[in-house]
KOLKEKOL-984516 format. One record per residue (C-alpha): residue in three letters; y, x, z. Coordinates in nm, 2 decimals. Layout:
KOLKEKOL-984516
ALA,Y,X,Z
...
end
This chain:
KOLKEKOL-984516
UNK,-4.49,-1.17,-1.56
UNK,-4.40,-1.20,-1.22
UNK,-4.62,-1.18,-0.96
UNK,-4.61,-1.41,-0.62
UNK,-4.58,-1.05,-0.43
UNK,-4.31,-1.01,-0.67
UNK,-4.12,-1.34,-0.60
UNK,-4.19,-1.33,-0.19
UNK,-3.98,-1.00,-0.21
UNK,-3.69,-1.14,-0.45
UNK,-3.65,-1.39,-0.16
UNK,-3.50,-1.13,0.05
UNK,-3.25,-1.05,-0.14
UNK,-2.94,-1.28,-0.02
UNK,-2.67,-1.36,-0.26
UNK,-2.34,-1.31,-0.25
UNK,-2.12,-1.59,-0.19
UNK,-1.92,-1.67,-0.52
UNK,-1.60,-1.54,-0.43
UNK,-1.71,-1.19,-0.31
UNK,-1.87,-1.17,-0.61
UNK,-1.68,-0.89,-0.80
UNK,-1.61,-0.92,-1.21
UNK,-1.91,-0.67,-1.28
UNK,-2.29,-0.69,-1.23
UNK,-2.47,-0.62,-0.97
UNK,-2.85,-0.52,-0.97
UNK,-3.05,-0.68,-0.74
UNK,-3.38,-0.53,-0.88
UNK,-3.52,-0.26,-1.07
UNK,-3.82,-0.17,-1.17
UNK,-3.98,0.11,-1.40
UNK,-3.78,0.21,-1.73
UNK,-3.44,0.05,-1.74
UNK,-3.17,0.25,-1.94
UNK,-2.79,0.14,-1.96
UNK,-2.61,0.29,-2.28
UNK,-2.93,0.51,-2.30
UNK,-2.87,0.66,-1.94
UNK,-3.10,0.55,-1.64
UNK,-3.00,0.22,-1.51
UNK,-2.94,0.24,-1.09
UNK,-2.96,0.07,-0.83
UNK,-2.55,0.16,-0.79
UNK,-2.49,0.07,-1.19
UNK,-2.22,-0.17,-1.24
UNK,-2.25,-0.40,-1.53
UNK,-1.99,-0.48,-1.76
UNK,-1.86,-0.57,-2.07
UNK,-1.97,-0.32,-2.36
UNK,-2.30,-0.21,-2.25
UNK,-2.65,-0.23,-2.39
UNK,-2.95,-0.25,-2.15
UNK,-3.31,-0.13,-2.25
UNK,-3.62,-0.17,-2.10
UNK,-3.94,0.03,-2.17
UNK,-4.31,-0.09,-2.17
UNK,-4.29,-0.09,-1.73
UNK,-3.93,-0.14,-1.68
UNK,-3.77,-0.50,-1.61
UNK,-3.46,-0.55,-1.41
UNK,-3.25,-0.86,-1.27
UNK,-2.88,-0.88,-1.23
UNK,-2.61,-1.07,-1.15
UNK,-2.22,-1.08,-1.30
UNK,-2.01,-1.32,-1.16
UNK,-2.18,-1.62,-1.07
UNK,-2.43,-1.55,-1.36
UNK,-2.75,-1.39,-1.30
UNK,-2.99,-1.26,-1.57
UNK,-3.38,-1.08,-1.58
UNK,-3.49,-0.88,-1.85
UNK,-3.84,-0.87,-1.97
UNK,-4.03,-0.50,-2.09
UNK,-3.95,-0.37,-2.42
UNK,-3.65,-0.58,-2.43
UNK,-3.26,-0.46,-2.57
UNK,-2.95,-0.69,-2.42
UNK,-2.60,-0.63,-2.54
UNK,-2.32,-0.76,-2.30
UNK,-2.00,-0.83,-2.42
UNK,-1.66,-1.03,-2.36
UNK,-1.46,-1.19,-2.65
UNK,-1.16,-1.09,-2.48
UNK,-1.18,-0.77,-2.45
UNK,-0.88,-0.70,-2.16
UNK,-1.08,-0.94,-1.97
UNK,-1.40,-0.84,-1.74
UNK,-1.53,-1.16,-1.81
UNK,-1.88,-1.15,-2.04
UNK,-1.92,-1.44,-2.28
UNK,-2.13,-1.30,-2.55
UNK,-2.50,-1.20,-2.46
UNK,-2.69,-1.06,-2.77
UNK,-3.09,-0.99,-2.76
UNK,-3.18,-0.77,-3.01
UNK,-3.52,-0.77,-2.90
UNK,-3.70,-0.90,-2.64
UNK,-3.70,-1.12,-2.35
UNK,-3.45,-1.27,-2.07
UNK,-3.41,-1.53,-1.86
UNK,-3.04,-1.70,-1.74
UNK,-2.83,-1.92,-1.53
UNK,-2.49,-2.01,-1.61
UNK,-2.20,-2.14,-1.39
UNK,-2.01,-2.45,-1.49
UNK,-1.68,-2.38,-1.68
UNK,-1.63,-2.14,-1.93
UNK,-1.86,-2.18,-2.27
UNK,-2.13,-1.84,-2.31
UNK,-2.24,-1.76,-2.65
UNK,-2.60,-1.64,-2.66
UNK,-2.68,-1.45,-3.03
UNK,-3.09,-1.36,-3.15
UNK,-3.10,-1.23,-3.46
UNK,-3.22,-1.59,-3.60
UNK,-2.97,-1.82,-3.41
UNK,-2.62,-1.84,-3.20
UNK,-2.66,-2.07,-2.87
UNK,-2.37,-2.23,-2.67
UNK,-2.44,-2.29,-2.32
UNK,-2.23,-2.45,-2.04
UNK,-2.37,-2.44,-1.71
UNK,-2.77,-2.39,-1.82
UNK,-3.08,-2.22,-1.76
UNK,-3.20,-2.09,-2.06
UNK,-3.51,-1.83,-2.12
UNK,-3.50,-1.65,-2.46
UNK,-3.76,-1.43,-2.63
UNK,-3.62,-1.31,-2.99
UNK,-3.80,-1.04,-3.27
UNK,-3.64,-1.02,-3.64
UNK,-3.79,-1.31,-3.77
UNK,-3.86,-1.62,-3.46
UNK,-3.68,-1.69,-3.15
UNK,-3.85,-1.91,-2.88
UNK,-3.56,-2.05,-2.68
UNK,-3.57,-2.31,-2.36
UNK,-3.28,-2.53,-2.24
UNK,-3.47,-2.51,-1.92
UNK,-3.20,-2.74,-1.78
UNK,-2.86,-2.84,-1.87
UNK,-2.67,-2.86,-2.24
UNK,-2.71,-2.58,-2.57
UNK,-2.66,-2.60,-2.86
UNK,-2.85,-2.43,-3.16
UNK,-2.75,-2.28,-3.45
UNK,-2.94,-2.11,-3.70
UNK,-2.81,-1.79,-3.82
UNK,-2.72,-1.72,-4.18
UNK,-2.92,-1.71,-4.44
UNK,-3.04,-1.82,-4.82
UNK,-3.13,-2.09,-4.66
UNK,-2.92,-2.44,-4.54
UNK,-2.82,-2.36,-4.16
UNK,-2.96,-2.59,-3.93
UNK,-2.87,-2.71,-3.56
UNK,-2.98,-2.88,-3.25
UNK,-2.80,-2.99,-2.95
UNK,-3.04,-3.00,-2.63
UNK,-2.96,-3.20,-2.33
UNK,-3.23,-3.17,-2.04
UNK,-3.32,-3.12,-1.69
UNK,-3.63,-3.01,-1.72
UNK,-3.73,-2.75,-2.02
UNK,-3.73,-2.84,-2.40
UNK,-3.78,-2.60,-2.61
UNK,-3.74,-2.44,-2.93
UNK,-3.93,-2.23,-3.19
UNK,-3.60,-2.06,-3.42
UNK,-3.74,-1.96,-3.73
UNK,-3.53,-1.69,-4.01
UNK,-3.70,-1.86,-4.31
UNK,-3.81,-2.26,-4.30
UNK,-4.12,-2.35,-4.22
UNK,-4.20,-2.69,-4.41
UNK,-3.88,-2.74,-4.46
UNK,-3.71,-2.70,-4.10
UNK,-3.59,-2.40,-3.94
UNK,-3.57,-2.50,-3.60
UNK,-3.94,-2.64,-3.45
UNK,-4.00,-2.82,-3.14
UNK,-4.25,-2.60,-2.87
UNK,-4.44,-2.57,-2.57
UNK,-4.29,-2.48,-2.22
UNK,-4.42,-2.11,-2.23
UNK,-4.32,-1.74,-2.09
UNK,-4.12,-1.81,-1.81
UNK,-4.18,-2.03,-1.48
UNK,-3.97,-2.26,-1.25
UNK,-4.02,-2.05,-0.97
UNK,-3.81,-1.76,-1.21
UNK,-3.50,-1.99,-1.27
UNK,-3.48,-2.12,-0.94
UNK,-3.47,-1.73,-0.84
UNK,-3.22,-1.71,-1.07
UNK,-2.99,-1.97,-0.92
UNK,-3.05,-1.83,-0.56
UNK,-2.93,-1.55,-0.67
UNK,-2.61,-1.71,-0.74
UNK,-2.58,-1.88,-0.44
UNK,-2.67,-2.18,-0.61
UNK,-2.97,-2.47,-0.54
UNK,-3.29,-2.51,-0.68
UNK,-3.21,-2.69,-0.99
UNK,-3.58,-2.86,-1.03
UNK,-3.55,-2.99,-0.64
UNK,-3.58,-3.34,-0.63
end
């Protein structure tokens, strides 16, 4: 969790404006055991397409690519990827296992995969924990869309539309009868998002 020490700090850390913003990530903090394609993550790393990010039991990290911007939680493995691959630009996030938060720019649809559902997102904070068998996902403001992944059982899906955190429990097998459960605001804080959207140069999205 983060702490208020840890948030005080994050609020030095300026932003770049959206159009120096170069077509990799940047790291804009690191802490403890952060590995990218199994190597130490540094401060100097640039993200891209292709990699996988791991976190051990002390390490977390938050990042920007574009005018996206990401933290990943401990014990947590992220694979980034574009679906077109001679382009820099990452549309596909998978979380194998794990935690992360996100913010989105407007435009171009991201495709978020846990191994129990597929989420598209267009300009949204989301926050996503995900193990083999339940996903706990927030539309913590903005548009998704969720889709459960295959199985013997009938696929299911939800569109969200919110400015101010609905979530979602994403189950593999049905739990009387439904897949896809309504849930608490848990996990993650606003303080975190509106981080998150400083760090892409953007507003507090919870402001009035």
């Amino acid at each position: 969790m983060i702490t208020r020490r840890d948030f005080l700090i994050a609020g030095a850390l300026l932003p770049l404006p959206a159009a120096a913003q170069a077509p990799f990530g940047i790291v804009r903090e690191l802490v403890g055991d952060v590995t990218l394609n199994d190597f130490p993550l540094l401060r100097n790393s640039a993200l891209q397409a292709g990699q996988t990010i791991r976190t051990g039991a002390d390490g977390r990290v938050w990042f920007s690519i574009g005018s996206d911007a990401y933290f990943l939680r401990p014990n947590s493995t992220m694979r980034l990827d574009a679906s077109k691959p001679s382009e820099p630009f990452i549309d596909f996030v998978r979380l194998v296992t794990g935690a992360f938060g996100a913010t989105f720019a407007r435009g171009m649809r991201r495709t978020l995969i846990a191994p129990t559902a597929t989420i598209g997102i267009r300009g949204t904070g989301v926050y996503l924990e995900a193990s083999p068998d339940v996903a706990y996902f927030c539309t913590c403001f903005g548009s998704t869309e969720i889709l459960t992944a295959p199985t013997g059982n009938m696929m299911e899906s939800v569109a969200v539309t919110t400015e101010n955190h609905q979530a979602r429990r994403i189950h593999r097998e049905s739990m009387s009868g439904m897949r896809i459960l309504r849930a608490g605001f848990e996990g993650h804080t606003n303080e975190e998002m509106a981080r998150l959207e400083s760090l892409a140069g953007r507003p507090n999205p919870f402001r009035p």
